[in-house]
mmCIF file of the N, C-alpha and C atoms, coordinates in Angstrom:
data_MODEL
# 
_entry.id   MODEL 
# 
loop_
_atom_site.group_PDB 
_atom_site.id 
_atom_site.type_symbol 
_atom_site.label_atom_id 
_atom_site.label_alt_id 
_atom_site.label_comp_id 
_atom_site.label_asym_id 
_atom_site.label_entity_id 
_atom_site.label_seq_id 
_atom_site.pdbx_PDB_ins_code 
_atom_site.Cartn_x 
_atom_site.Cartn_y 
_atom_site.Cartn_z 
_atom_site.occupancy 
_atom_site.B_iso_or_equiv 
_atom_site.pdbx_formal_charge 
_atom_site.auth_seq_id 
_atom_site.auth_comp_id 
_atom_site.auth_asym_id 
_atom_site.auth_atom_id 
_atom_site.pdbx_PDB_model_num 
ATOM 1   N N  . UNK A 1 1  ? -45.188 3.328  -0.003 1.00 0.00 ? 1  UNK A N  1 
ATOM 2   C CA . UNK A 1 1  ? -44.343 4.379  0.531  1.00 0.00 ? 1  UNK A CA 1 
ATOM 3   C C  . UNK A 1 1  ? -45.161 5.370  1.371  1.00 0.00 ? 1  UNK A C  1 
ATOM 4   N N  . UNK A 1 2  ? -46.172 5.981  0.891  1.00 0.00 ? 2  UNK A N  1 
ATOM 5   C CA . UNK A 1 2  ? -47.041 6.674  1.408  1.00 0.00 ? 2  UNK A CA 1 
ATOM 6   C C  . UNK A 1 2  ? -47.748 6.185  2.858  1.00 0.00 ? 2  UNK A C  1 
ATOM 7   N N  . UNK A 1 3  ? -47.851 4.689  3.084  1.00 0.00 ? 3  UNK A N  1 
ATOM 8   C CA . UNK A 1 3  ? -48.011 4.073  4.355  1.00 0.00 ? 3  UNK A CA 1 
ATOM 9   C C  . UNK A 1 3  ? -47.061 3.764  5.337  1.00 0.00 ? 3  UNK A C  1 
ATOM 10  N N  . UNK A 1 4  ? -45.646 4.158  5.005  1.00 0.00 ? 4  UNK A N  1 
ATOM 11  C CA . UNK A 1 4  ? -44.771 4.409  5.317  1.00 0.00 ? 4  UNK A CA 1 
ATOM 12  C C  . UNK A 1 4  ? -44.467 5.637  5.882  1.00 0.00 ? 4  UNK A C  1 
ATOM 13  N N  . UNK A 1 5  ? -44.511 6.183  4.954  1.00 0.00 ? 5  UNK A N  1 
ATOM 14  C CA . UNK A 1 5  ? -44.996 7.881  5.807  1.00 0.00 ? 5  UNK A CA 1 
ATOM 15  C C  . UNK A 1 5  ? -45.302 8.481  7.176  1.00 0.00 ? 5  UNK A C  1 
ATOM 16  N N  . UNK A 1 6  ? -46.919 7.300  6.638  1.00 0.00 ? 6  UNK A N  1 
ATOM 17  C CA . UNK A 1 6  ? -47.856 7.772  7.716  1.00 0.00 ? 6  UNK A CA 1 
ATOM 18  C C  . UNK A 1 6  ? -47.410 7.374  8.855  1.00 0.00 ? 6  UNK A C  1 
ATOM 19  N N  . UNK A 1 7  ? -46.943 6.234  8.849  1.00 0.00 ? 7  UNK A N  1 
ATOM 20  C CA . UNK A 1 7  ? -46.662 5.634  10.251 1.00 0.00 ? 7  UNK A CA 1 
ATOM 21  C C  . UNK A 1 7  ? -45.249 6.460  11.022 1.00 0.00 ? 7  UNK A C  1 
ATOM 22  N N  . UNK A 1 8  ? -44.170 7.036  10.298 1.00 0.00 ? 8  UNK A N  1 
ATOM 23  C CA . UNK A 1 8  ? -44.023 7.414  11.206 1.00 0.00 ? 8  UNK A CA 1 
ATOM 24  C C  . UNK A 1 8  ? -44.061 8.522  11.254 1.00 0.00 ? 8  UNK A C  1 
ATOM 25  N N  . UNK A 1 9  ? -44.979 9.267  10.733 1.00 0.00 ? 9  UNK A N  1 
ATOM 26  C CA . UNK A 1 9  ? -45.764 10.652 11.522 1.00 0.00 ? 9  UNK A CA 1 
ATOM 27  C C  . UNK A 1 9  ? -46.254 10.321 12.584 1.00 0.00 ? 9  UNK A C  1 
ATOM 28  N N  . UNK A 1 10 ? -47.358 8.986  12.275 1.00 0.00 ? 10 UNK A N  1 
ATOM 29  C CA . UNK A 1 10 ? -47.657 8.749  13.457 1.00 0.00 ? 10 UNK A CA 1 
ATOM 30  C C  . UNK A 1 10 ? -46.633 8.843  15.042 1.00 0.00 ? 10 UNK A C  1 
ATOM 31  N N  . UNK A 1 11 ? -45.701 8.002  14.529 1.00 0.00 ? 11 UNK A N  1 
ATOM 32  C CA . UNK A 1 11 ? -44.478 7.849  16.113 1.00 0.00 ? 11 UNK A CA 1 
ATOM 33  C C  . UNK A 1 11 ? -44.151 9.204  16.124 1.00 0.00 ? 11 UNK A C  1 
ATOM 34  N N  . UNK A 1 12 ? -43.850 9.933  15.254 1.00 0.00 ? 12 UNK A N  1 
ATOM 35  C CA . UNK A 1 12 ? -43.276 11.111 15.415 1.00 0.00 ? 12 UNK A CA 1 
ATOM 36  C C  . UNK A 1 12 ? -44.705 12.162 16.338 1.00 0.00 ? 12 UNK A C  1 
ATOM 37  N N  . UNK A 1 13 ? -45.594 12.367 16.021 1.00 0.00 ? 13 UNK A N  1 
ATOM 38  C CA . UNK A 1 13 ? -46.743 12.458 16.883 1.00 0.00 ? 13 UNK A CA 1 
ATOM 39  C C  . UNK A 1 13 ? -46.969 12.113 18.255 1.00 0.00 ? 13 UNK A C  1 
ATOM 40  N N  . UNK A 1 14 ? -46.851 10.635 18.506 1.00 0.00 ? 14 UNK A N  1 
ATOM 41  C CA . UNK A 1 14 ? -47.081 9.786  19.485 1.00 0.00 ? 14 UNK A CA 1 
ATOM 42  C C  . UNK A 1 14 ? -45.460 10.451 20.307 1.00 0.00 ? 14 UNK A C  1 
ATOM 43  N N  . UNK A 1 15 ? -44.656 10.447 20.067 1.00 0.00 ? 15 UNK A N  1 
ATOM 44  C CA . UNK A 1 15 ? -43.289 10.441 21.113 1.00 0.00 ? 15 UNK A CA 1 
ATOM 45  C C  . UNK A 1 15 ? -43.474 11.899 21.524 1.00 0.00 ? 15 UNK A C  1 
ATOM 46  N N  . UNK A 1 16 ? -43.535 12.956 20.503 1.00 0.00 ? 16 UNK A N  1 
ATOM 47  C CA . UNK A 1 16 ? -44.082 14.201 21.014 1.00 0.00 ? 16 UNK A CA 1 
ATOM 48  C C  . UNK A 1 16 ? -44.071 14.858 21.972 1.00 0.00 ? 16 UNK A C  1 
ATOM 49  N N  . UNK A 1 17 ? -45.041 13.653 22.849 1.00 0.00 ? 17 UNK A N  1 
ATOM 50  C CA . UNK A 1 17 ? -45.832 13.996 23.718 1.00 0.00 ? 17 UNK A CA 1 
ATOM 51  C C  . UNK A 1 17 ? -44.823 13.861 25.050 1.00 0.00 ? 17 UNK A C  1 
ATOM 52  N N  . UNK A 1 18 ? -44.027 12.875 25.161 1.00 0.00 ? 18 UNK A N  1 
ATOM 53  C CA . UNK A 1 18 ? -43.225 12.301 25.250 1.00 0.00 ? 18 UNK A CA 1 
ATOM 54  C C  . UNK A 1 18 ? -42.546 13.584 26.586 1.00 0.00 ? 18 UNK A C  1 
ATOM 55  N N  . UNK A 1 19 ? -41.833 14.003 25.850 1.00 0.00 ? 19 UNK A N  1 
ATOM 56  C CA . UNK A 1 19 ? -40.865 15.008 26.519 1.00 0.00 ? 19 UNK A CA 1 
ATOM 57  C C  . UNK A 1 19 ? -41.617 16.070 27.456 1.00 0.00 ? 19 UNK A C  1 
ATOM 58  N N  . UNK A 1 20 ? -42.588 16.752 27.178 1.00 0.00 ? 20 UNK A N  1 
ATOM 59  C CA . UNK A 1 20 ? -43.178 17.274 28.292 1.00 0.00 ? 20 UNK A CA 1 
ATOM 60  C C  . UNK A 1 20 ? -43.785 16.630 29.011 1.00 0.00 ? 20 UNK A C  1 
ATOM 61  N N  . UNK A 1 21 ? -44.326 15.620 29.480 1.00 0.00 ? 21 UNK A N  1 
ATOM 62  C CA . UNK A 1 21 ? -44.676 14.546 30.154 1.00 0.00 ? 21 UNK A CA 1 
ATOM 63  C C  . UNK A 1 21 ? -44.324 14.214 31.320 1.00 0.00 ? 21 UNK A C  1 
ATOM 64  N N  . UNK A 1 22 ? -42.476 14.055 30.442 1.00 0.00 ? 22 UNK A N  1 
ATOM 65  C CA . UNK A 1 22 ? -41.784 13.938 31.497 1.00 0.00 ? 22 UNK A CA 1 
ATOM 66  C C  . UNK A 1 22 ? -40.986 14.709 32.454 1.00 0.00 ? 22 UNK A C  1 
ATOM 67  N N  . UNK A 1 23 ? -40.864 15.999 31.609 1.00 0.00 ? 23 UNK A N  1 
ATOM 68  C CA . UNK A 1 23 ? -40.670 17.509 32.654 1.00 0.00 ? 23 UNK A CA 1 
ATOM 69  C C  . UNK A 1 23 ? -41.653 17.397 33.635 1.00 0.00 ? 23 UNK A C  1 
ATOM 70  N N  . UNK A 1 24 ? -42.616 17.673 33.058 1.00 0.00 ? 24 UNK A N  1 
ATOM 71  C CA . UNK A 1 24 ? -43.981 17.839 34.428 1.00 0.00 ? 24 UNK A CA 1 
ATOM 72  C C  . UNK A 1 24 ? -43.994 17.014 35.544 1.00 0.00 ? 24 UNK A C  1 
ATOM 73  N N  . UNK A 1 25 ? -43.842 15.734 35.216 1.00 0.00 ? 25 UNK A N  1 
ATOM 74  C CA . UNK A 1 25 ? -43.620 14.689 36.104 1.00 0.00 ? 25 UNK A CA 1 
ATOM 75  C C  . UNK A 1 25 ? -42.044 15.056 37.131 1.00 0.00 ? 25 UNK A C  1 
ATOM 76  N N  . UNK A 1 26 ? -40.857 15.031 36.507 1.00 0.00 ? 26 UNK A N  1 
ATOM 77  C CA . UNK A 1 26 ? -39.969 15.311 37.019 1.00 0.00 ? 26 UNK A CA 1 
ATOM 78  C C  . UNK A 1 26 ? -39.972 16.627 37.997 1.00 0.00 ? 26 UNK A C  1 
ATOM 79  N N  . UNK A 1 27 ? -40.704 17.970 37.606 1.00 0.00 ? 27 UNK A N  1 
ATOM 80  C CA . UNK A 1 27 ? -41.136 18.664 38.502 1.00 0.00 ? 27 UNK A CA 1 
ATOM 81  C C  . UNK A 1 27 ? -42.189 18.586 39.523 1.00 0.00 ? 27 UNK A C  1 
ATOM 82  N N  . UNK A 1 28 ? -43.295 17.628 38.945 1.00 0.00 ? 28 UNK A N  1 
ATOM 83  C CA . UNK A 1 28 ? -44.130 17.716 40.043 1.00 0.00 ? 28 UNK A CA 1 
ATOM 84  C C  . UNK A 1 28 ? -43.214 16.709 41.570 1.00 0.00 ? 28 UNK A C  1 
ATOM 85  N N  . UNK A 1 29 ? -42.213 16.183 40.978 1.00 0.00 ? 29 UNK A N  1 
ATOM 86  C CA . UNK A 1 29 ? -41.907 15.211 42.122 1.00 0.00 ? 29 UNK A CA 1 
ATOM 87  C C  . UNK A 1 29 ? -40.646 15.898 42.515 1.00 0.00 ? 29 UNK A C  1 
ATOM 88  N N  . UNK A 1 30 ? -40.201 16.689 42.015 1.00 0.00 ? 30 UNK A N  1 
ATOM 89  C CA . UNK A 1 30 ? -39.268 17.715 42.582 1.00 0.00 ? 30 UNK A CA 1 
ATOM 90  C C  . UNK A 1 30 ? -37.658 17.272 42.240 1.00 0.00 ? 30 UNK A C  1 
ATOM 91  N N  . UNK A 1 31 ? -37.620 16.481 41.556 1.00 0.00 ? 31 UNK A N  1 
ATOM 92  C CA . UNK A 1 31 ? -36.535 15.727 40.874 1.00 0.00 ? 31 UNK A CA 1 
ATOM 93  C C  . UNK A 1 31 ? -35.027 16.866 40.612 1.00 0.00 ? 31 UNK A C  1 
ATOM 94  N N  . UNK A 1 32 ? -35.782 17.717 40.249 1.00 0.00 ? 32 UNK A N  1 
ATOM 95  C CA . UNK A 1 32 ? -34.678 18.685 39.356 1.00 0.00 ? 32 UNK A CA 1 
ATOM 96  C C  . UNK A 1 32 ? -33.874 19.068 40.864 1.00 0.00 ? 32 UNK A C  1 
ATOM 97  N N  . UNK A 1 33 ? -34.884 19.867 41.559 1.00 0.00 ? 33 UNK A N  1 
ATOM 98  C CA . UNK A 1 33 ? -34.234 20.102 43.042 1.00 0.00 ? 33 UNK A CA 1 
ATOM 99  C C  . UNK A 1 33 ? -33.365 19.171 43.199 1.00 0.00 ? 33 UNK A C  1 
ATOM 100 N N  . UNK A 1 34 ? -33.556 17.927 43.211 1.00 0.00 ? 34 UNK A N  1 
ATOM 101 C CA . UNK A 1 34 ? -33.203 16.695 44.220 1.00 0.00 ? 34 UNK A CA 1 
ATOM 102 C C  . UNK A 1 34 ? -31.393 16.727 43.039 1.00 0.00 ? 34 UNK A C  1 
ATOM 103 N N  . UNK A 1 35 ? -31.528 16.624 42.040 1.00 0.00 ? 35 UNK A N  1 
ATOM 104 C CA . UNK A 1 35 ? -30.260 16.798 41.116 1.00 0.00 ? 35 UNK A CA 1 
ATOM 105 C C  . UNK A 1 35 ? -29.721 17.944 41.166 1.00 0.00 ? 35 UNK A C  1 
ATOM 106 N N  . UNK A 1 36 ? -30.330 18.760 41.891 1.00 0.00 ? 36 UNK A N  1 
ATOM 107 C CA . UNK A 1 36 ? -29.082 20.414 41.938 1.00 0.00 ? 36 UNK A CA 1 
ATOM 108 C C  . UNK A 1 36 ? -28.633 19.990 43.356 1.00 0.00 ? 36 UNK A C  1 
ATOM 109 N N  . UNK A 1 37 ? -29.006 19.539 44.301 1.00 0.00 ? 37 UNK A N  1 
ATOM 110 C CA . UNK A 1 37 ? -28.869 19.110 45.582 1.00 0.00 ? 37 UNK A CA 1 
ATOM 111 C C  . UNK A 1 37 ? -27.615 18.410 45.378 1.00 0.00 ? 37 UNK A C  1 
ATOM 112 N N  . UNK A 1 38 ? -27.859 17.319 44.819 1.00 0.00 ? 38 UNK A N  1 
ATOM 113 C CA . UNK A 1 38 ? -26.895 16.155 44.599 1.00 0.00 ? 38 UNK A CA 1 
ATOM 114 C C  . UNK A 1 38 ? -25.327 16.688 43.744 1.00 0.00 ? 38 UNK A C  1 
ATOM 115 N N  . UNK A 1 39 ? -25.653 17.400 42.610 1.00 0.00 ? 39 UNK A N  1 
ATOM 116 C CA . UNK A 1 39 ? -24.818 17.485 42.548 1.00 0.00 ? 39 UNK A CA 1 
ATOM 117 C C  . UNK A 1 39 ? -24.049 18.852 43.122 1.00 0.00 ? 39 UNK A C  1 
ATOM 118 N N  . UNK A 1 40 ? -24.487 19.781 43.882 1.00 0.00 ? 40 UNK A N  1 
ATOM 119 C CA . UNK A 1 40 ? -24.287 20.353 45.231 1.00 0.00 ? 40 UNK A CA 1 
ATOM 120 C C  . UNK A 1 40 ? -22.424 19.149 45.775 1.00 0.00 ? 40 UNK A C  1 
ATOM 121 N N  . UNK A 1 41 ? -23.863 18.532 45.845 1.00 0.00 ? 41 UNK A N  1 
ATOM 122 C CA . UNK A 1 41 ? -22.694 17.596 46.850 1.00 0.00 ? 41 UNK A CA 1 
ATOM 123 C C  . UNK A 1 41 ? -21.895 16.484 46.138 1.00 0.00 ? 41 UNK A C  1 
ATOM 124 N N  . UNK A 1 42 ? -21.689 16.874 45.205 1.00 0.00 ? 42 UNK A N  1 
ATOM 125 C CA . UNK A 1 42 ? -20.554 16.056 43.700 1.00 0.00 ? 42 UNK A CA 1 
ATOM 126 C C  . UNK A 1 42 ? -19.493 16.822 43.787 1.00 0.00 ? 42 UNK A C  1 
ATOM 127 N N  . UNK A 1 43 ? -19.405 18.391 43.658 1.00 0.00 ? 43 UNK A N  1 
ATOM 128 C CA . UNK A 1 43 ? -19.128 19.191 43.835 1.00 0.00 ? 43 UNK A CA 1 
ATOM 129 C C  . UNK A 1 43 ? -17.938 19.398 44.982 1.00 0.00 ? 43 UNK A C  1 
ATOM 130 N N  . UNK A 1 44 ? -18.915 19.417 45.790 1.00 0.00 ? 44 UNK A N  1 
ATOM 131 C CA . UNK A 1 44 ? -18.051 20.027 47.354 1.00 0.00 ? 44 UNK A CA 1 
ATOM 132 C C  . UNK A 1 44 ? -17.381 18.876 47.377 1.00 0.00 ? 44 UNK A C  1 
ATOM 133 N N  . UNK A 1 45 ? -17.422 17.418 47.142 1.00 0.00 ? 45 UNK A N  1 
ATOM 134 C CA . UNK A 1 45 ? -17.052 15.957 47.194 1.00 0.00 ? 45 UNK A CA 1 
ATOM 135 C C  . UNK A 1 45 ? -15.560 15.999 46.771 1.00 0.00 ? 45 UNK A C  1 
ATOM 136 N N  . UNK A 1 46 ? -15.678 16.585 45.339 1.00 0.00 ? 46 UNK A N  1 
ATOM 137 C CA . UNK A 1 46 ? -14.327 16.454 43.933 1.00 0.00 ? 46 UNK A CA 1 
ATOM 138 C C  . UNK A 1 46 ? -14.044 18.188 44.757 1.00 0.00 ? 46 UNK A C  1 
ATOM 139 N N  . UNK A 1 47 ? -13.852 19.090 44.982 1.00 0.00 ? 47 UNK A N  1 
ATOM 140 C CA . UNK A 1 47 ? -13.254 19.745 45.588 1.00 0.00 ? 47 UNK A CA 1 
ATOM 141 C C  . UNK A 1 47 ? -12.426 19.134 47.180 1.00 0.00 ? 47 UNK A C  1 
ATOM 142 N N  . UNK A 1 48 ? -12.943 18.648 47.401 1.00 0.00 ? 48 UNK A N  1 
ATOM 143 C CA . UNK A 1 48 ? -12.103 18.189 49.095 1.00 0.00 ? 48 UNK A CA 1 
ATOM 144 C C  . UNK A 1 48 ? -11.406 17.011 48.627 1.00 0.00 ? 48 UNK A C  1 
ATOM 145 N N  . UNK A 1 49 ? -11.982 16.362 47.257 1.00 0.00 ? 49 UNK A N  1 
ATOM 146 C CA . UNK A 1 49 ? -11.344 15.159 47.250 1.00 0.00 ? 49 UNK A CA 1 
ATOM 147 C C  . UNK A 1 49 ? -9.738  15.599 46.213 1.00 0.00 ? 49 UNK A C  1 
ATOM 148 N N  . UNK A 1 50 ? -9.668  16.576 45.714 1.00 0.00 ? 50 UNK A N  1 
ATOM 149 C CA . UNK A 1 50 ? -8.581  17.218 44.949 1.00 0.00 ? 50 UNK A CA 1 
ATOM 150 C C  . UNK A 1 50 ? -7.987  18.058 45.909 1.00 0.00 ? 50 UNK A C  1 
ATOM 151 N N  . UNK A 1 51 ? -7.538  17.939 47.310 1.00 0.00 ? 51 UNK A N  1 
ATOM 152 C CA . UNK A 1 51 ? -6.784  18.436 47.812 1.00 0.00 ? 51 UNK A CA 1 
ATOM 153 C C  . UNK A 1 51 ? -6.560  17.430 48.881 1.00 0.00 ? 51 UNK A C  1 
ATOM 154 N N  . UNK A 1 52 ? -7.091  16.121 48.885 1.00 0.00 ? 52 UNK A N  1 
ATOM 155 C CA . UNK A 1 52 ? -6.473  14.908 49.350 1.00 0.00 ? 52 UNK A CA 1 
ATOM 156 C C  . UNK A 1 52 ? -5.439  13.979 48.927 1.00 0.00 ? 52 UNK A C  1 
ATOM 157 N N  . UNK A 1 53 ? -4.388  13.669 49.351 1.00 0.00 ? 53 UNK A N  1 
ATOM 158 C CA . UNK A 1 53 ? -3.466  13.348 49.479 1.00 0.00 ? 53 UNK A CA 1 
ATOM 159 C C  . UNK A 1 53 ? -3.145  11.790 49.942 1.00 0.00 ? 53 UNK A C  1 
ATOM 160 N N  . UNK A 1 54 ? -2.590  11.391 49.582 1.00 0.00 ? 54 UNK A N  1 
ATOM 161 C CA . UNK A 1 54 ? -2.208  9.936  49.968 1.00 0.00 ? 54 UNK A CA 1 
ATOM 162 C C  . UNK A 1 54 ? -1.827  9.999  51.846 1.00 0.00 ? 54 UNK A C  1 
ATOM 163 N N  . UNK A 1 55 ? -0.946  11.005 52.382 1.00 0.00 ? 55 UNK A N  1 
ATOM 164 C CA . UNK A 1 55 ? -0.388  10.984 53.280 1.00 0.00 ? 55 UNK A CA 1 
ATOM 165 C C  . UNK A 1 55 ? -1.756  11.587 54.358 1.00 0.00 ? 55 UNK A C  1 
ATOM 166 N N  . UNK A 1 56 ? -2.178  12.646 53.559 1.00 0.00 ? 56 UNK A N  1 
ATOM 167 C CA . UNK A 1 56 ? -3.613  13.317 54.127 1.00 0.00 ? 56 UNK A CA 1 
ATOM 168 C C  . UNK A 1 56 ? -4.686  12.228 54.653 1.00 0.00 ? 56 UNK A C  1 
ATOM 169 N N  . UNK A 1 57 ? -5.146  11.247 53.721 1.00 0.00 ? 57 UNK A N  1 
ATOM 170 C CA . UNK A 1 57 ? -6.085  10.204 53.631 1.00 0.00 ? 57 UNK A CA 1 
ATOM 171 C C  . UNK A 1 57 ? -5.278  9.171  55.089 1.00 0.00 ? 57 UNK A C  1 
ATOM 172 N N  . UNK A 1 58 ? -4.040  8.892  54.965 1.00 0.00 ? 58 UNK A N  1 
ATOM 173 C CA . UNK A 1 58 ? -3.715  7.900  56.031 1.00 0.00 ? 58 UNK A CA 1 
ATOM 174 C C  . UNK A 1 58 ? -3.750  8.647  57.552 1.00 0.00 ? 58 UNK A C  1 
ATOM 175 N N  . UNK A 1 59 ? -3.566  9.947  57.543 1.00 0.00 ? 59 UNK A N  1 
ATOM 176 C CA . UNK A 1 59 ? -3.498  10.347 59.006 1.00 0.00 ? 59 UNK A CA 1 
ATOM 177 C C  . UNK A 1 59 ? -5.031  10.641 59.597 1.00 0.00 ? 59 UNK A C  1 
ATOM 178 N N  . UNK A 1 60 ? -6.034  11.103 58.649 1.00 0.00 ? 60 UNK A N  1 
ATOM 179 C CA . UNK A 1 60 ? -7.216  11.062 58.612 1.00 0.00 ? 60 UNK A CA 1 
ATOM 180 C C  . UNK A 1 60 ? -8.043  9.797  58.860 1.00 0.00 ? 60 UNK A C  1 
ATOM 181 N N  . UNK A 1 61 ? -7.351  9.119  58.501 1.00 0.00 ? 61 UNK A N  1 
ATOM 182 C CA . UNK A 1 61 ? -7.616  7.280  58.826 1.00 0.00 ? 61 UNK A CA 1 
ATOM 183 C C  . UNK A 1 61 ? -7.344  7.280  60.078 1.00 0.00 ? 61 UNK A C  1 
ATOM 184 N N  . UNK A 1 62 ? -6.065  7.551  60.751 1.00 0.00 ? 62 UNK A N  1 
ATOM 185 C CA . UNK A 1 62 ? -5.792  7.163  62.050 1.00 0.00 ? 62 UNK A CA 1 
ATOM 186 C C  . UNK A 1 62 ? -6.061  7.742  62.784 1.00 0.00 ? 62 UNK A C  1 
ATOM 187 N N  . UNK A 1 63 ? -6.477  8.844  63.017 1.00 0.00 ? 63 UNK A N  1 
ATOM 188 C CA . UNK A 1 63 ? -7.343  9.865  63.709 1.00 0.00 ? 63 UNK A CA 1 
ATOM 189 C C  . UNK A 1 63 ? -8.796  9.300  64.462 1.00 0.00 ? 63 UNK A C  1 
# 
């Protein structure tokens, strides 16, 4: 039981590390920006797309 334990202190140790790792990384590459950006434009997307219309969408087509 006791070697049981240990091991997963160990993982619990080892994963840890884990999560800041991957912040740092995600900031050094600018990621977070790149997901406020995006969904920026999720946003403005489902707003224009909730005041489109079936009849809206076809004349916009033929235009």
């Amino acid at each position: 039981m006791a070697e049981e334990e240990a091991c997963l202190f160990a993982m619990h140790l080892a994963s840890a590390s884990v999560l800041p790792m991957v912040l740092k990384l995600a900031i050094e590459l600018d990621l977070l920006e790149l997901i406020a950006t995006a969904w920026i434009a999720v946003l403005a997307f489902a707003g224009t797309a909730k005041n489109l219309t079936l009849g809206n969408l076809l004349v916009a087509l033929e235009e």
